[in-house]
C-alpha positions as a printed NumPy array, in Angstrom:
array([[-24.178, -18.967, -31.015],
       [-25.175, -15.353, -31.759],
       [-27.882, -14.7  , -34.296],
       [-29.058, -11.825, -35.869],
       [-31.357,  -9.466, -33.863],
       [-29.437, -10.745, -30.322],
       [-29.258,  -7.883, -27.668],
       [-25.33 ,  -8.311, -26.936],
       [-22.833,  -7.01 , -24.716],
       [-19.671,  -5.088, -25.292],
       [-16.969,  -6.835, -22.971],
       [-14.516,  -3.989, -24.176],
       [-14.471,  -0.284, -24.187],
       [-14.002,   1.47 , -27.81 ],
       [-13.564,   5.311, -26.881],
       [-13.23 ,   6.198, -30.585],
       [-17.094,   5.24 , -30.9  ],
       [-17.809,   6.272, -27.637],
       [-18.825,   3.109, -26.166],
       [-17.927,   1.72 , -23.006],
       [-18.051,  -1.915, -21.689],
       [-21.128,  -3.232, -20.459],
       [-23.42 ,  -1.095, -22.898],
       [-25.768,  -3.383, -24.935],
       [-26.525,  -3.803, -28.911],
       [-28.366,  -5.443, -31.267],
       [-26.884,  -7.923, -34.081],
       [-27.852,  -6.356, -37.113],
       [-25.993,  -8.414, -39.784],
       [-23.519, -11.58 , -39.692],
       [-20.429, -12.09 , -41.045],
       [-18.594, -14.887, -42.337],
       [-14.651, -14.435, -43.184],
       [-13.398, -13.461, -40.758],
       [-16.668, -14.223, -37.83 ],
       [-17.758, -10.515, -36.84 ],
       [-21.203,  -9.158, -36.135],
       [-22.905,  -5.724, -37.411],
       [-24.085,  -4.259, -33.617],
       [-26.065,  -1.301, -33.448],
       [-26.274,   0.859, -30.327],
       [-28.624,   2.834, -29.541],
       [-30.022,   5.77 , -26.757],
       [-33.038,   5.516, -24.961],
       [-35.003,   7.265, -27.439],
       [-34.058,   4.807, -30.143],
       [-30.84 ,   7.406, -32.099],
       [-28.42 ,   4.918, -33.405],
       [-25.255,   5.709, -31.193],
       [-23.107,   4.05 , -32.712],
       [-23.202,   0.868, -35.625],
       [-20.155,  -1.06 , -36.187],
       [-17.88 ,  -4.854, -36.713],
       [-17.091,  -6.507, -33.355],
       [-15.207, -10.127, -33.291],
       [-16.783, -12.32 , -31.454],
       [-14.798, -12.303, -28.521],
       [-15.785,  -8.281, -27.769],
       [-19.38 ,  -9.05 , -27.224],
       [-21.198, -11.694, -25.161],
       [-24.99 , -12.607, -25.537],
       [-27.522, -11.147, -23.044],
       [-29.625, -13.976, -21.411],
       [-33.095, -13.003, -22.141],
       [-35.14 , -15.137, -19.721]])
């Protein structure tokens, strides 16, 4: 299960926000009704690229072994 502050991954492009799949986040906030999560995106230099609601089934977790 994803909890907040998980580095995810967008399984799904979103042009309008300028993300494409395979770019990573961080859960920022949880949602209840409906299940969503708050993921922000950021650059290298830490400028928030993008922070938005994704259903569960646009992101996956990123193993972080």
């Amino acid at each position: 299960m994803t909890q907040l502050f998980d580095v995810v991954q967008l399984v799904v492009d979103i042009p309008e926000e300028g993300l494409r799949s395979g770019m990573t986040g961080t859960v920022v906030d949880l949602y209840d009704n409906p299940p969503a999560y708050e993921v922000e995106f950021s650059d290298d230099e830490g400028r928030t690229l993008a922070l938005l609601p994704l259903r569960p089934e646009q992101i996956r977790p990123v193993s972080q072994e």
